[in-house]
N, C-alpha and C positions, 0 to 999 in steps of 0.2 A: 483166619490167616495165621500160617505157621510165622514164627521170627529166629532166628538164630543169630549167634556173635562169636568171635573166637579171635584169638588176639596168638603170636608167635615172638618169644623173645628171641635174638639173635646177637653174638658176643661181635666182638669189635672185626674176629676172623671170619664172619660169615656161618658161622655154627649155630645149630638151634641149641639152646641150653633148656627152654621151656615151652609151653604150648598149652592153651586153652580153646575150649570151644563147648557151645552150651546153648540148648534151647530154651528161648525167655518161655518162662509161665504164663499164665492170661494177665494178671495183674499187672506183670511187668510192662508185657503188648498192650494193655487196654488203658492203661493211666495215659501216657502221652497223647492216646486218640479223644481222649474227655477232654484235655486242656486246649488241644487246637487243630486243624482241620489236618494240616501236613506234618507234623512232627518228625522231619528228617534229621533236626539236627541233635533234638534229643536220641533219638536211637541212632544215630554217631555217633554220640559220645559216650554212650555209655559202656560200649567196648574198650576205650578209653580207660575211665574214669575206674573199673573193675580191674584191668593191664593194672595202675596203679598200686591197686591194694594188694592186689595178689602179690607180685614181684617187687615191691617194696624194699625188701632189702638187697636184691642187685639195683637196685635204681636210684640207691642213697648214692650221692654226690656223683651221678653220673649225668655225661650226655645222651637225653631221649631224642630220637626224631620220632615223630609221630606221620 
Protein backbone atom coordinates (compact mmCIF):
# COMPACT_ATOMS: atom_id res chain seq x y z
CA UNK A 1 0.00 0.00 0.00
CA UNK A 2 1.43 3.16 -1.55
CA UNK A 3 0.60 6.52 1.11
CA UNK A 4 1.23 10.02 0.35
CA UNK A 5 0.77 13.52 2.19
CA UNK A 6 1.24 17.13 1.00
CA UNK A 7 0.11 20.01 2.76
CA UNK A 8 -0.38 23.92 0.65
CA UNK A 9 0.40 27.12 2.65
CA UNK A 10 -1.86 30.01 1.37
CA UNK A 11 -1.28 33.88 2.52
CA UNK A 12 -4.28 35.85 3.89
CA UNK A 13 -4.98 36.90 -0.23
CA UNK A 14 -5.41 33.47 -1.39
CA UNK A 15 -1.78 33.02 -2.77
CA UNK A 16 0.24 29.88 -2.51
CA UNK A 17 3.49 31.05 -0.65
CA UNK A 18 4.59 27.23 -0.14
CA UNK A 19 3.67 23.64 -0.97
CA UNK A 20 4.72 20.20 0.18
CA UNK A 21 4.01 16.69 -0.82
CA UNK A 22 5.92 13.46 -0.18
CA UNK A 23 5.52 9.66 -0.27
CA UNK A 24 5.67 8.20 3.42
CA UNK A 25 8.33 5.40 3.56
CA UNK A 26 7.37 1.81 4.80
CA UNK A 27 8.03 2.68 8.42
CA UNK A 28 6.26 5.60 8.28
CA UNK A 29 2.99 3.41 6.66
CA UNK A 30 3.75 0.40 8.72
CA UNK A 31 4.12 1.84 12.45
CA UNK A 32 0.43 3.11 12.70
CA UNK A 33 -0.99 -0.37 11.18
CA UNK A 34 1.07 -2.34 14.36
CA UNK A 35 -0.53 -0.04 16.89
CA UNK A 36 -4.21 -0.46 15.64
CA UNK A 37 -6.52 -1.88 13.15
CA UNK A 38 -7.70 1.63 11.38
CA UNK A 39 -5.15 4.19 12.03
CA UNK A 40 -7.05 7.21 10.15
CA UNK A 41 -6.50 9.58 12.56
CA UNK A 42 -2.89 9.19 13.03
CA UNK A 43 -2.22 9.35 9.11
CA UNK A 44 -4.34 12.70 9.35
CA UNK A 45 -2.50 14.12 11.36
CA UNK A 46 0.55 13.72 10.52
CA UNK A 47 0.26 16.05 7.37
CA UNK A 48 -0.54 18.31 9.99
CA UNK A 49 1.95 17.88 12.50
CA UNK A 50 4.99 18.11 9.56
CA UNK A 51 2.76 21.68 7.96
CA UNK A 52 3.88 22.69 11.43
CA UNK A 53 7.49 22.18 11.44
CA UNK A 54 8.15 22.81 8.09
CA UNK A 55 6.53 26.41 7.96
CA UNK A 56 7.15 27.41 11.46
CA UNK A 57 8.29 30.49 11.03
CA UNK A 58 5.30 31.94 8.84
CA UNK A 59 3.03 30.31 11.53
CA UNK A 60 4.57 32.25 14.57
CA UNK A 61 1.81 34.28 15.89
CA UNK A 62 -0.49 33.65 13.11
CA UNK A 63 -4.04 32.36 12.55
CA UNK A 64 -3.95 28.59 11.17
CA UNK A 65 -7.16 27.04 9.98
CA UNK A 66 -6.69 23.54 9.56
Amino acid sequence: MKASIGGVLVDENGLVIERFGLELGDSLREEPLAKCQHPIYELEIFPFLVALKTWRRYLKNARVVV
